[in-house]
C-alpha positions in Angstrom: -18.2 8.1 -25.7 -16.5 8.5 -22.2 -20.0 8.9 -20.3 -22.2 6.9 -22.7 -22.6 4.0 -20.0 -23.4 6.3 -17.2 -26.1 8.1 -19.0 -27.8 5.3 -20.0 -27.4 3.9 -16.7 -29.0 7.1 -14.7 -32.0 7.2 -17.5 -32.6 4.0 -16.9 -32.9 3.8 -13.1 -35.0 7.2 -13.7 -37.4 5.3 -15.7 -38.0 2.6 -12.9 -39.6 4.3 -10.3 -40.7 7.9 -9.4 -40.4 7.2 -5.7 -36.9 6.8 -3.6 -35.8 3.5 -4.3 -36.0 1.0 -1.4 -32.4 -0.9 -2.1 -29.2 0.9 -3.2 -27.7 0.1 -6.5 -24.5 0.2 -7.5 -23.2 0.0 -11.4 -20.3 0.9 -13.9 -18.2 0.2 -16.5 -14.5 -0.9 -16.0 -11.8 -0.3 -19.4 -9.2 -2.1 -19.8 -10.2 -5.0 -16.8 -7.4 -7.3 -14.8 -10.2 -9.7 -13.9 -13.9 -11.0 -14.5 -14.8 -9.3 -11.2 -15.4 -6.3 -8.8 -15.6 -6.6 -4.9 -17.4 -4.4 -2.9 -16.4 -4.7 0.7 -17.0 -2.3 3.9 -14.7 -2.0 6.9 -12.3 -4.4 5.1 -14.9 -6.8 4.9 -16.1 -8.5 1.5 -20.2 -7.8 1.2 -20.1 -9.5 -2.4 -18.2 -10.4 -5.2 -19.9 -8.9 -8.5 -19.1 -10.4 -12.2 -18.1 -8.3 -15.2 -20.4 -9.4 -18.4 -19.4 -9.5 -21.7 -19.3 -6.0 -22.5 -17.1 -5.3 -18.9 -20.3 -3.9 -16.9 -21.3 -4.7 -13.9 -24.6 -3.6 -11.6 -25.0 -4.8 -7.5 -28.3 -4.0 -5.8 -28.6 -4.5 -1.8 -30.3 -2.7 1.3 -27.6 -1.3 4.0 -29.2 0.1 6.8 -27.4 4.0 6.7 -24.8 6.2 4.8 -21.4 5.0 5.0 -17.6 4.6 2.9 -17.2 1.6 1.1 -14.1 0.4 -0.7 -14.8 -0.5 -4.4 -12.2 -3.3 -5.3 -10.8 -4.3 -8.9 -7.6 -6.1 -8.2 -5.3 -4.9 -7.9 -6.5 -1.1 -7.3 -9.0 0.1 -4.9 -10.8 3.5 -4.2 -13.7 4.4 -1.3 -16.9 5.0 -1.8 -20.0 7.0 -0.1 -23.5 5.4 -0.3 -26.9 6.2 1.2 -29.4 4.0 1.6 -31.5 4.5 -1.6 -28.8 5.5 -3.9 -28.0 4.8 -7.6 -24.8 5.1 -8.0 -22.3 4.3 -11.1 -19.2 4.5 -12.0 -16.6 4.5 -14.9 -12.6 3.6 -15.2 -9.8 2.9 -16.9 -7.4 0.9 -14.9 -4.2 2.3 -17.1 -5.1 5.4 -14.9 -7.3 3.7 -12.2 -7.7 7.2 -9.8 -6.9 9.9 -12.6 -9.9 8.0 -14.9 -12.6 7.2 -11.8 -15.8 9.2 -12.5 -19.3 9.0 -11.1 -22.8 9.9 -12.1 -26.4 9.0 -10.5 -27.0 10.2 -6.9 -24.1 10.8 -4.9 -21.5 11.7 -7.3 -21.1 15.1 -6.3 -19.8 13.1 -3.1 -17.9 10.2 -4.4 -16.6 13.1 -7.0 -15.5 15.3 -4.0 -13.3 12.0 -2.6 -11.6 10.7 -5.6 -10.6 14.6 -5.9 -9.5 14.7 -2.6 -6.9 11.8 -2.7 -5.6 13.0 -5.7 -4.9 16.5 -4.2 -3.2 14.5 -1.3 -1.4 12.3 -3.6 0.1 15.6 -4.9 1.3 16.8 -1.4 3.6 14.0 -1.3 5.4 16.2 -3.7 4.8 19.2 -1.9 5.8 18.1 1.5 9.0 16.3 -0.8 9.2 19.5 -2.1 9.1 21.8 1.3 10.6 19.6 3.6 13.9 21.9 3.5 12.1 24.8 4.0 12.1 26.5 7.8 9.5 25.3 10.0 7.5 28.1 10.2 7.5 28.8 6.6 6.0 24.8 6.3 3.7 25.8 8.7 2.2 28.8 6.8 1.9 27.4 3.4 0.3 23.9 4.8 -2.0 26.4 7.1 -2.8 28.1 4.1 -4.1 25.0 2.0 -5.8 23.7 4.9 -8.1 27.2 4.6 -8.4 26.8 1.0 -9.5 23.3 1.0 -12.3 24.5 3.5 -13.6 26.7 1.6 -14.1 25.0 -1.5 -15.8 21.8 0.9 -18.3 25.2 2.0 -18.9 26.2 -1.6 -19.4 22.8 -2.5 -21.9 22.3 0.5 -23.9 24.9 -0.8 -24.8 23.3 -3.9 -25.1 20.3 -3.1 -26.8 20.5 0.2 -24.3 16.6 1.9 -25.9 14.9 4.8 -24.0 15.5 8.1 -22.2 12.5 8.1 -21.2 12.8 4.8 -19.8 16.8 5.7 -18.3 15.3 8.9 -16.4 12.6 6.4 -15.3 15.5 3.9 -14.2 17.9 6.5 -12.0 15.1 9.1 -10.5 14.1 5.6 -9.6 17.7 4.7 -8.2 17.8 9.0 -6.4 14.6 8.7 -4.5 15.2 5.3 -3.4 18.6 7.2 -2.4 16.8 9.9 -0.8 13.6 8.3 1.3 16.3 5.8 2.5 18.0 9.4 3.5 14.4 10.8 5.7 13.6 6.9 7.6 17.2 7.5 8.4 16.4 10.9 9.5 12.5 10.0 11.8 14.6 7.3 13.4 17.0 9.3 14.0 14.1 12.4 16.0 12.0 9.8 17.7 14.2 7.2 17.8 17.7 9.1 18.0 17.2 12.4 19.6 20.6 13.4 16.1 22.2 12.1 14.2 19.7 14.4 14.9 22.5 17.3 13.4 25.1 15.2 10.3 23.7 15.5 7.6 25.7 17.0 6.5 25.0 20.3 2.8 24.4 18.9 3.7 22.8 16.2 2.5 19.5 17.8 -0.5 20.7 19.0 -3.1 19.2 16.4 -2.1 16.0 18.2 -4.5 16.9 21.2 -7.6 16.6 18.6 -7.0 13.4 16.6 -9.3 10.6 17.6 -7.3 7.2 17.4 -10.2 5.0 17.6 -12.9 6.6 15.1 -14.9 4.3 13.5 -16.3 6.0 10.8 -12.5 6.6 9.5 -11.4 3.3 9.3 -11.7 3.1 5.3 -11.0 6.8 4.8 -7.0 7.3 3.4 -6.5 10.5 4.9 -6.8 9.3 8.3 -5.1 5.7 7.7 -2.1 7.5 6.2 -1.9 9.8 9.6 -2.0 7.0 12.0 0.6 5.2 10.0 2.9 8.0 9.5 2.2 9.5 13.5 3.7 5.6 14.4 6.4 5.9 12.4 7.3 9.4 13.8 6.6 8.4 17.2 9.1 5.1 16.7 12.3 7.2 16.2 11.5 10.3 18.6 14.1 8.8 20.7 16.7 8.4 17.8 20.1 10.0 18.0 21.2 12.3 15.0 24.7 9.9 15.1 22.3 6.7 14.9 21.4 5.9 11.8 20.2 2.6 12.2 17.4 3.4 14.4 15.6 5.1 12.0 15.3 2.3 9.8 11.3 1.5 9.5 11.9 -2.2 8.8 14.5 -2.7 11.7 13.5 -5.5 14.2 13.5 -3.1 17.0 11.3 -0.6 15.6 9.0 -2.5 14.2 8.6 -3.9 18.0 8.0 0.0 19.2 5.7 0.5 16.6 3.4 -3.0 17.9 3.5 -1.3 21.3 2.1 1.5 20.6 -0.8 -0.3 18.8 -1.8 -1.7 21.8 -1.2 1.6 23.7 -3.5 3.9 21.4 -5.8 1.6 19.6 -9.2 0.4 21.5 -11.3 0.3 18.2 -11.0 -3.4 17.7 -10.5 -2.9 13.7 -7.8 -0.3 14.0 -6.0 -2.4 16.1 -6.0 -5.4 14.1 -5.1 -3.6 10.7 -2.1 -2.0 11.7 -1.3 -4.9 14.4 -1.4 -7.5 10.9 0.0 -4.7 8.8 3.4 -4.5 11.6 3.5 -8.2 12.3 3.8 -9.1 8.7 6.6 -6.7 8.4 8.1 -8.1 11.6 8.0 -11.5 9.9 9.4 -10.8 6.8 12.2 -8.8 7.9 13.2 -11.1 10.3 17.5 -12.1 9.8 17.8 -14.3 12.3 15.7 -17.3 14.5 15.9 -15.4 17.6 14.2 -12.4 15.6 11.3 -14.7 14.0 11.1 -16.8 17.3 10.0 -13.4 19.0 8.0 -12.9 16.6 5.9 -15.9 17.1 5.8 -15.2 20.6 4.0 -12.2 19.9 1.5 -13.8 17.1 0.7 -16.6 19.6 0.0 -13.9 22.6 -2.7 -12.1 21.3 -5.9 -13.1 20.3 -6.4 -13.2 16.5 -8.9 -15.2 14.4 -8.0 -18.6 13.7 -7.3 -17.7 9.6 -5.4 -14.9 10.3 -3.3 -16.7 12.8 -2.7 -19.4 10.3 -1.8 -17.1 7.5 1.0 -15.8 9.8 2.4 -18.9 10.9 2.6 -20.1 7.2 4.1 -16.5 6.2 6.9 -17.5 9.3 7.5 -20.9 7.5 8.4 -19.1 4.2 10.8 -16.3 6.3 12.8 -19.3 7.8 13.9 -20.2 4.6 15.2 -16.8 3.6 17.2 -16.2 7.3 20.5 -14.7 7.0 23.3 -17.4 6.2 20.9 -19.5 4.9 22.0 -21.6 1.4 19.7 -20.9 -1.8 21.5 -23.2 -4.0 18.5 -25.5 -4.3 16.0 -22.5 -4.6 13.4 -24.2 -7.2 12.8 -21.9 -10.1 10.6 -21.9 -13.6 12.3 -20.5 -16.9 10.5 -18.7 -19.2 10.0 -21.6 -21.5 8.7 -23.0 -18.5 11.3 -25.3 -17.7 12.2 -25.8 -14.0 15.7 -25.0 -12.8 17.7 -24.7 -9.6 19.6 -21.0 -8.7 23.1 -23.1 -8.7 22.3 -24.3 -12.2 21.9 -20.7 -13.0 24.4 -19.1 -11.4 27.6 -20.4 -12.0 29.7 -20.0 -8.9 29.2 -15.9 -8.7 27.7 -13.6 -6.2 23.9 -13.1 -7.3 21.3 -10.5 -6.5 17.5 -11.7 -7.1 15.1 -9.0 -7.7 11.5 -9.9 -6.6 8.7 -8.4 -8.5 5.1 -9.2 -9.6 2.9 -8.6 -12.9 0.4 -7.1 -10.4 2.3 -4.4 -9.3 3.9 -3.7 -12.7 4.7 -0.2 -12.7 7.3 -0.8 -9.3 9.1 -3.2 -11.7 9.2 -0.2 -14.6 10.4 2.2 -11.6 13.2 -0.4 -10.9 15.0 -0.9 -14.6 16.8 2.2 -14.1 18.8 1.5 -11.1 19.1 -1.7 -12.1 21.2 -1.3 -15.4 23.1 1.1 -13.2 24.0 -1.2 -10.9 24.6 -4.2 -13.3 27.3 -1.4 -15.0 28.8 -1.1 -11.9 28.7 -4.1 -10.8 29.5 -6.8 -13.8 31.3 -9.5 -11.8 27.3 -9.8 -9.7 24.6 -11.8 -11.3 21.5 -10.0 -11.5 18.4 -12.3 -12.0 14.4 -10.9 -12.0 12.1 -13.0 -9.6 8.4 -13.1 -10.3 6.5 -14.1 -7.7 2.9 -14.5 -9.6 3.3 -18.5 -9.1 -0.6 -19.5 -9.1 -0.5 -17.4 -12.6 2.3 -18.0 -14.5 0.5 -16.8 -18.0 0.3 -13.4 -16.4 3.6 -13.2 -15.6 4.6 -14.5 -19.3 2.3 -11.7 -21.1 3.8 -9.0 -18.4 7.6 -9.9 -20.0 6.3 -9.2 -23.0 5.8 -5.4 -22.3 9.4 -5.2 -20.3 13.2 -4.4 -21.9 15.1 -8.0 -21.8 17.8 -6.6 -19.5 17.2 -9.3 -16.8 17.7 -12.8 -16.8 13.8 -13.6 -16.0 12.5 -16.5 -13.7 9.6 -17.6 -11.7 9.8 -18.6 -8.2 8.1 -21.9 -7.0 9.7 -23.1 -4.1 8.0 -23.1 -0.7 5.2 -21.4 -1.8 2.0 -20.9 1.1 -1.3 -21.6 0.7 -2.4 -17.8 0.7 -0.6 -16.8 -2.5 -1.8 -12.9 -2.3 -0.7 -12.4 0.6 2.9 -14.4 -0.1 3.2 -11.6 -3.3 2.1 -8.2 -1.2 4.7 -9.0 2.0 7.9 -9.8 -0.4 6.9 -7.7 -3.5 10.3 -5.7 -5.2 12.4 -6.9 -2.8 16.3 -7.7 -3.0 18.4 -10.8 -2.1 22.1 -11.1 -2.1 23.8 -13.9 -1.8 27.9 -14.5 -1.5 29.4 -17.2 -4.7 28.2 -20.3 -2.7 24.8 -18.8 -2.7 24.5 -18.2 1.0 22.4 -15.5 1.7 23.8 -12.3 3.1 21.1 -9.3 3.1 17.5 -10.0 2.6 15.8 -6.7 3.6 16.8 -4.3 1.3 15.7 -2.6 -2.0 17.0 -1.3 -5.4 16.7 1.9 -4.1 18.6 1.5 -0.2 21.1 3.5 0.5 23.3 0.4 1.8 22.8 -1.5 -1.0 25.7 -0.3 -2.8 28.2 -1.1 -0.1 26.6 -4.6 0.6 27.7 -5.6 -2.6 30.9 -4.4 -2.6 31.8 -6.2 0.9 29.9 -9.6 -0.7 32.6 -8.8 -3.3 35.5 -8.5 -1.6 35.1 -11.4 0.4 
């Protein structure tokens, strides 16, 4: 039964003790597990690594000092937490449907029940603002107003049963702002790129929510609402200077907005964590969209300018080593690769003198290769003089990427990539995940910063072809 585990669990910890328990414990039950283990980590930091037993439960006890958000990890999903000193806290999911399955029982669930409902209302207003975004300004403005109320009052109602600390209302009710806020900041992005004769309509408050955000709040730092705003308010402040006629500078992953974006990191971020999130987050991207040496030779520059720990830096500098071999005009003929019955190939053994278009993906994100297969047979229909080969990139675990082809149509050639790989594998996957490479019929590279889904990836091929 769905909540067997978790009743047993809260009878249990009743049974221990009639008096407030002195250390906080945290249990659960995970269905359907990727790995042997659940992390627990606040502020991005690992406080432990906790082992599933046989029967896939798990139970962590420790003593933190006040009520805070933690980030429960099961790789390769995540979800915050709240815990107060003293709690008993546990948890059950299904990692088919890792936020639509995650429910809580023991003290603070009415909380940690309140934030997994939260992000998946927000999850729906990406719809909704997808939905909206050719709607008249004011119109957007009256509907999101309106939600913004509603949301309120249910956090009200809900405060009056269950009584939440301060901090925890402050959490619930900046969450509630900053979702508001960050679905403003996705409308306005919209309207900037696509409709750009309705950016005059705006209203002249429109804006004005800006004057109360706090861009250094501690307390925030793990909280999705918030990290969503500041990503998307960077984004929208990278192109306010973007012509209508220019499309290129509204491309997120362009070497000169990337840079604009850094900037203003340094310019609004004094909370030493903020900084170095989205700092790492931008730099990576720098990295590995880089085309040419100049571009990844600035790069470094910047890495090398500012003080970062000594891991980090090193990740980056072996992250530029992989980028250099996947520069613009660079040859992949030699490009080492692993068959699926494990042989080990080279791409011009493969690809018999023909424009080719590698597709990178990994078992660990395998619901972005489903999303893929579509526009992929599309193009491989319009496109039948291109070879089209699938990429995994899941090179320290090649029996997860075997069992993953198992569950996938055989409409790609499939291969494994093990050439230059870095030491940090994870990190390797995350930065070059369903990405595309195209090459000319010598196998010299030609584009390696688009996806299946760009709108110039269409006419990239057809110049590779005409050539």
């Amino acid at each position: 039964m769905r909540f067997l585990f978790l009743c047993l669990v809260i009878i249990l910890l009743g049974c221990t003790s009639t008096e407030k328990r002195q250390s906080t414990f945290l249990g659960g039950h995970i269905v359907n597990p990727n790995s042997s283990v659940v992390i627990l980590e606040h502020k991005d930091k690992p406080i432990d690594t906790i082992p599933l037993d046989h029967n896939n439960n798990f139970s962590y006890e420790f003593s933190p000092e006040e009520e805070s958000i933690y980030t429960f990890r099961h790789y390769p999903e995540s979800q915050t937490i709240y815990l107060n000193p003293g709690d008993s806290l546990v948890l059950r999911v299904n990692t088919l449907e890792f936020d639509e399955s995650l429910s809580y029982g023991g003290t603070s669930s009415m909380e940690n029940n309140f934030l997994i409902n939260m992000f998946l209302m927000n999850e729906q207003d990406n719809d909704l603002v997808l939905s909206y975004y050719k709607i008249a300004p004011e119109q957007f403005v009256a509907k999101t107003d309106s939600i913004l109320n509603l949301r309120h009052q249910d956090l009200e109602r809900l405060n009056s049963k269950a009584k939440f600390t301060p901090y925890f209302k402050t959490i619930a009710k900046q969450s509630i702002d900053y979702e508001h806020f960050d679905m403003r900041e996705r409308y306005a992005f919209l309207m900037k790129k696509y409709v750009p004769n309705k950016f005059d309509e705006f209203p002249n408050q429109y804006f004005k929510y800006r004057e109360q955000v706090d861009f250094n709040n501690p307390h925030l730092t793990s909280n999705f609402s918030y990290m969503r705003f500041l990503d998307n308010f960077l984004r929208n402040k990278s192109i306010e200077s973007c012509e209508a006629e220019n499309r290129d500078c509204f491309d997120l992953n362009a070497h000169s907005n990337l840079k604009r974006r850094l900037n203003l990191v340094h310019e609004l971020f004094e909370n030493e964590h903020l900084q170095a999130n989205f700092f790492n987050r931008l730099i990576r991207k720098e990295i590995v969209f880089s085309q040419t040496q100049d571009q990844l030779e600035e790069t470094l520059a910047i890495i090398n300018k500012f003080d970062l720990q000594d891991p980090d830096k090193d990740e980056l500098h072996q992250l530029t080593e992989v980028q250099r071999k996947y520069l613009l005009g660079n040859d992949l003929s030699y490009l080492n690769l692993r068959t699926e019955l494990m042989d080990t190939v080279e791409l011009h053994q493969v690809a018999q003198n023909k424009p080719t278009l590698l597709l990178t993906w990994s078992a660990k994100s395998f619901e972005g290769r489903r999303n893929m297969t579509k526009k992929v047979n599309a193009l491989k229909h319009q496109f039948p003089e291109l070879n089209f080969f699938s990429i995994n990139l899941d090179f320290q675990t090649p029996n997860l990427w075997q069992n993953a082809l198992k569950q996938l149509p055989n409409s790609l050639p499939e291969f494994q990539l093990i050439s230059d790989m870095p030491e940090q594998g994870s990190s390797f996957i995350k930065n070059y995940l369903n990405r595309v490479y195209i090459t000319d019929q010598n196998l010299v590279l030609t584009s390696n910063s688009l996806s299946v889904f760009d709108s110039k990836l269409e006419n990239h091929i057809q110049n590779v072809l005409k050539n």
